[in-house]
N, C-alpha and C positions, 0 to 999 in steps of 0.2 A: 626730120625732113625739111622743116621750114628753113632750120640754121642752115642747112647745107642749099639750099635753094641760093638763101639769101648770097651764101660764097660764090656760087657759081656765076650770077648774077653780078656780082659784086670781081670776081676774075677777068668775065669778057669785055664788060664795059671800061676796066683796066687797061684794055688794048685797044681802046680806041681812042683816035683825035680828040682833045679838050676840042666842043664846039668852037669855031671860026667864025660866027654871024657876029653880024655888027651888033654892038651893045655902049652905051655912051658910058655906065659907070663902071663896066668892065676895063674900057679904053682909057680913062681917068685914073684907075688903079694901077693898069699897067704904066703908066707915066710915071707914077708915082712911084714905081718898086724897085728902081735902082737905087735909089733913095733911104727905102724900109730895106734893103735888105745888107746894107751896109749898118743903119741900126742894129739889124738880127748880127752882125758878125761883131760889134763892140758889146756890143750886150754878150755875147756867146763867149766873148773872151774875157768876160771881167762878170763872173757872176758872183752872188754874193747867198750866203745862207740866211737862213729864215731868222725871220725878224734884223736880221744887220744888210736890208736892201737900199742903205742910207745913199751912195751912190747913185743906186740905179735909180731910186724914188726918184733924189732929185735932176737927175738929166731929163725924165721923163717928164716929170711939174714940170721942167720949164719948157721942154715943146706943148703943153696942152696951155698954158699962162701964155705963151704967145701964140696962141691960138683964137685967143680970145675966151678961155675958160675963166672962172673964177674958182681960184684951184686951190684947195688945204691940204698940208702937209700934217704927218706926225698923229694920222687919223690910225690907233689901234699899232702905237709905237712909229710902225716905219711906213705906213698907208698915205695912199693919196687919194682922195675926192676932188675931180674937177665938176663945177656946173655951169651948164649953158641955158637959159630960160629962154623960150622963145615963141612968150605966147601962147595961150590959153589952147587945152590939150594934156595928154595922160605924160607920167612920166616914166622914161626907161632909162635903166640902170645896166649900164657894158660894165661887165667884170674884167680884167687879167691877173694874173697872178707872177709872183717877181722873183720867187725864191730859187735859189741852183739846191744841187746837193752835195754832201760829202761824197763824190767818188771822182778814180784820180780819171779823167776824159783818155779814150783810147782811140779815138776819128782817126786821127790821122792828118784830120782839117788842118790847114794854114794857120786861121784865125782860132785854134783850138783853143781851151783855156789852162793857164800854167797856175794858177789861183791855188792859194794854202793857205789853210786857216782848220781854226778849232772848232769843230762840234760839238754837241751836248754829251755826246762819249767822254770828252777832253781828250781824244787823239786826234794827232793832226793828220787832217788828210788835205787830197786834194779837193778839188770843188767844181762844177761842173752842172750845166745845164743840161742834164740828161734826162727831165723829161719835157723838153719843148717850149718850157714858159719864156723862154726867149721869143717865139713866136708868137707866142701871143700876146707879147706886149708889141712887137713889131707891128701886128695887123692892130693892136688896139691903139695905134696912133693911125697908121693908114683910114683907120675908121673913122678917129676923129676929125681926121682932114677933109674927108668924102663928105662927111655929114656937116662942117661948115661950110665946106664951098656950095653945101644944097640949102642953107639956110631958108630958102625960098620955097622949099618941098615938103618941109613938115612943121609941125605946132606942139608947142608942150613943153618940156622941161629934160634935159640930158644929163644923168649923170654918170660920170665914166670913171670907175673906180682901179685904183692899182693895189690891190692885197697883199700883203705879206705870208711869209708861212704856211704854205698850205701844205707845203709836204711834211709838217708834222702836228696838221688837223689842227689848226690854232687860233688862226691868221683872221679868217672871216668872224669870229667870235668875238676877239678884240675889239674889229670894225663898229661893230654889233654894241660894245659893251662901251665903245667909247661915243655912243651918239651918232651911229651914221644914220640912223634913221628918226632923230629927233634933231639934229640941229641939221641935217642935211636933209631935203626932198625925197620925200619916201616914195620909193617904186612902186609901178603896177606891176610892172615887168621886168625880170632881168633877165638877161642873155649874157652867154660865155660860153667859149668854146674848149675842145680840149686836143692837141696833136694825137690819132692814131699810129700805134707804130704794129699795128697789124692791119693796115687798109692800102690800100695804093692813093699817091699824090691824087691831092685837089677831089677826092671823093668824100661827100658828107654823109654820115651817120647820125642817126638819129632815134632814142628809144621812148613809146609814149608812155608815162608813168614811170617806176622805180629805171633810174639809169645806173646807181652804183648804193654801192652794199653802206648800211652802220659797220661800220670800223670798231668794232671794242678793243684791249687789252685787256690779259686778266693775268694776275700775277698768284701764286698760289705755294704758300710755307707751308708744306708735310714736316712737323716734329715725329721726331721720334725717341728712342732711347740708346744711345750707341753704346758699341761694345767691342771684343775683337768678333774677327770674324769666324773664328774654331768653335765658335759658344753663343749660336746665334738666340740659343732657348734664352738668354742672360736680357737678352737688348727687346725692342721693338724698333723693327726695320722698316726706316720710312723709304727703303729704297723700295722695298716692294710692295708698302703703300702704296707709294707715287704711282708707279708701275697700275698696279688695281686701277685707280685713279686716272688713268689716261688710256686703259684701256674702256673703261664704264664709258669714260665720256663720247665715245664712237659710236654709241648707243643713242645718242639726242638728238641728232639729226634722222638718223634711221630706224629709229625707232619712237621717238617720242613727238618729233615736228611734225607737222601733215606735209604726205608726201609732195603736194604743191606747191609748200611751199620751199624756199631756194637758201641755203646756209651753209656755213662753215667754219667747224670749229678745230683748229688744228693747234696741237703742242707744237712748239717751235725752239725750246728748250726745255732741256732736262737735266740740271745738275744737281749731283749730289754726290759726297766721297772725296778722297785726297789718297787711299792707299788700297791695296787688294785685301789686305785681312783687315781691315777696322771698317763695322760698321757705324754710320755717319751718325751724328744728333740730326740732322733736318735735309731734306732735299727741297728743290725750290722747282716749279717749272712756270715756265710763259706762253701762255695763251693766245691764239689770235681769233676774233668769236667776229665772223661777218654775217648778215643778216639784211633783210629789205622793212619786213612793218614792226614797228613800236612792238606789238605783240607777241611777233615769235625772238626779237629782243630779249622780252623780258622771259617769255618761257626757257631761254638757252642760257641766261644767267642767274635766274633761279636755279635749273638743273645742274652748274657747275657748281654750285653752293653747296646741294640736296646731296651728292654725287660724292663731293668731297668729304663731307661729313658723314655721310653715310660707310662709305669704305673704312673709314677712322674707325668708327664704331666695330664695324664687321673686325675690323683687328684687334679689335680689341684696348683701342686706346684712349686713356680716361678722358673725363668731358675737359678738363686744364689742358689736352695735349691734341685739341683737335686742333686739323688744317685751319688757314688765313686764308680767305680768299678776298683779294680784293680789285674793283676796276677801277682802271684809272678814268679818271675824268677831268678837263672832258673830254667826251668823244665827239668819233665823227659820224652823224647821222644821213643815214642814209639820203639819197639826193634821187627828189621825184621833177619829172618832168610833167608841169600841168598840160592836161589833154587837151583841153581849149587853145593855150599862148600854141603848146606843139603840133595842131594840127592847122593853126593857122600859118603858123612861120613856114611848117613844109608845103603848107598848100603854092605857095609864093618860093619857093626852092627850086619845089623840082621842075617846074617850065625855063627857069632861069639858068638851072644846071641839069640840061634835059640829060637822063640816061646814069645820073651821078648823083643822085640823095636814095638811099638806104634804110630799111627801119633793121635798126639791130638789135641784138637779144641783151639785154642786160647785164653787168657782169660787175664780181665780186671785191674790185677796189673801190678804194673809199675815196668822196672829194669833199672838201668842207665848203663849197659851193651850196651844198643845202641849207646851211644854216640861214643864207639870206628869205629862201622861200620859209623855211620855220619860225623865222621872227614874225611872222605875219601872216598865216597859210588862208587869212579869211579875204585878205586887199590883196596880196601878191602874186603873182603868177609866174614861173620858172622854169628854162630851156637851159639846157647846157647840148651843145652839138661837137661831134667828134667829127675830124677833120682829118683825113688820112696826110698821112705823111711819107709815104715808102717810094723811093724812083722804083721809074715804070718798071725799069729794066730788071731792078731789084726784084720786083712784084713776078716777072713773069720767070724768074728763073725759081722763086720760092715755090710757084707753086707746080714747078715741075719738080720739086726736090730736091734741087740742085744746091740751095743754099737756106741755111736756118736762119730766119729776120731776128734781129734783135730788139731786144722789148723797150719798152721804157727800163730808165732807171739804170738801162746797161753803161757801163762807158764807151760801146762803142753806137748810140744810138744816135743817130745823123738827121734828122730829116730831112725830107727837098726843100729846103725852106722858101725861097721864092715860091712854088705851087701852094706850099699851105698857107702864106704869108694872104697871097694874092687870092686867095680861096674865100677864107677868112673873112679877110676885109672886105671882099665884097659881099660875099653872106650875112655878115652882119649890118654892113650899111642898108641893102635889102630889105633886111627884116625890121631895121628901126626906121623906114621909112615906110615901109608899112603899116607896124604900131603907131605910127604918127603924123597921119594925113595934113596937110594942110586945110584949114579951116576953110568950106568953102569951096576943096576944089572934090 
């Protein structure tokens, strides 16, 4: 009932006018956005994949170095840290993230991108900004412009980070591993946001505590004994190991997790075989294990462990011929919004974008934006806000039915960018002028 509130809620105020009252760093943004949204369309059309954001790092360093930043490149491979000191005061840390993906863009847009290149697959695809991080690097310069020309408005320390690789859970670790928080001003706070492509334009979203799931992969070798397949009594078949094995594991969630708490564990491949009558020597399957606390983490990959080894046994296969299972690492963990930064930022939101900030229910993709509040969960405190993306028009015929939105990650996901651009940037300038009073006033 609350989710569907929250919708309905989240519908009407869909159709109505963005506020009109005068606002001076609303009017400042909009000046500013014919400007950002011409970055969003070269950025949109020259995207580049995880960790090779050599390109876009560097156009972006050099608007925040002419900014007046003191700005490092090459932070955690393709990373940039710019910093602004300004004066005794807390420090806050803007994230965006830079990376496109392999898929071939289906918009339609002008400015679409024609970009090919090789993935970690080694097949070439296309490449494409299809989940919005073009946006967010647009408003994370909008932002940076708003917050210098206020220099006079806040105290402290700014730094505004450009991550690599987040879409394949990597990026913010590197940062991590490469000293952004030892040779660079460690945060009290970080803010970053994320494009919705299930919200209507210029509406914010926001969840207090857990916002997105631990991300595991689990990969898992079923040996067995192959044979033909007229003479199954000869072999041991790991085809129907596996099989055991994937169906027990349906059982961890529903049966072993408490039912409050939120997970999923889903087979996403199953191979094994080459022909109808021979049974195989191994079958192989790929895991995806999502998850919110450390705890039922670990209860869900000890039970893929326990599970696997145990069905082996039940068939009877010697202790040399049990399953592999292994995760990769690392992962991405789960990403908490602290209830203190989140209930301050929204307090300061929602008068600002009356009728249009949101508390939404948590949901099961992963962002390695966590890793920043886990480097330090005792000093740092951490926000990540969803920022809808969908035109109106789009919004109101979806929820008549008339048309199915596309998700992230589709090729044909568009956002409004202007509305998210200018959403954005000013929600985030907002809130780090909040976090960072001026001394005094």
């Amino acid at each position: 009932m609350r989710i569907k509130a929250i919708r309905a809620g989240v519908a009407a105020a869909a159709l109505m006018a963005v506020p009109a009252q005068a606002d001076e760093l609303r009017d400042a943004v909009a000046a500013d956005l014919p400007a950002l949204v011409e970055l969003y369309k070269d950025l949109h059309a020259n995207p580049e994949l995880s960790f090779e954001e050599v390109e876009t790092a560097k156009k972006l360093a050099a608007r925040a170095r002419a900014l007046g930043f003191e700005v490092t490149e090459g932070v955690g491979k393709t990373g940039v840290v710019a910093v602004m000191k300004n004066g005794d005061g807390p420090t806050v840390m803007l994230r965006a993230d830079m990376d496109g993906l392999p898929v071939i863009e289906q918009t339609g847009l002008p400015y679409a991108s024609k970009r090919r290149a090789v993935p970690q697959t080694g097949i070439e695809t296309g490449v494409m900004h299809a989940c919005g991080h073009d946006t967010h690097m647009a408003a994370w310069i909008g932002t940076a412009q708003q917050l210098v020309a206020r220099r006079d408005q806040w105290s402290g320390t700014l730094v505004m980070i450009l991550q690599p690789a987040e879409e394949i859970g990597e990026g913010a670790k590197a940062m991590l591993d490469d000293g952004l928080y030892t040779r660079f001003p460690k945060p009290d706070y970080v803010l970053a946001f994320h494009d919705a492509a299930q919200a209507p334009a210029g509406h914010i979203g926001y969840a207090n505590g857990f916002a997105l799931a631990n991300v595991d992969s689990v990969d898992i070798v079923v040996p067995g004994v192959g044979g033909h397949g007229a003479y199954p009594h000869t072999t041991k078949d790991p085809v129907v190991l596996a099989s055991a094995i994937v169906m027990r594991l349906q059982t961890l969630v529903s049966r072993e997790l408490n039912p409050t708490d939120s997970a999923v564990v889903t087979v996403g491949s199953f191979q094994a075989g080459s022909k109808h009558n021979i049974i195989p020597d191994e079958a192989r399957l790929q895991i995806t294990v999502r998850s919110y606390s450390d705890a039922a983490r670990k209860q869900l990959l000890e039970g893929i462990a326990r599970i696997a080894r145990g069905e082996a046994i039940a068939a009877g296969m010697p202790q040399d011929k049990m399953p592999k299972v292994t995760v990769a690492d690392p992962y991405v963990p789960a990403t908490y919004n602290t209830p203190a930064l989140t209930e301050r930022v929204v307090a300061g939101l929602k008068p600002r974008f009356e009728g249009r900030v949101f508390e939404v229910p948590a949901v099961m993709g992963g962002e390695d934006f966590s890793q920043f509040y886990r480097a330090d969960r005792e000093n740092v405190e951490s926000l990540i806000l969803w920022v809808g993306g969908v035109r109106a028009e789009e919004w109101a015929k979806a929820q008549k039915g008339e048309i199915t939105l596309p998700s992230l990650h589709s090729p044909f996901w568009a956002p409004d960018a202007p509305v998210v651009i200018a959403t954005a940037t000013e929600a985030l300038t907002a809130a780090t002028l909040d976090l960072m009073p001026k001394r005094g006033v």
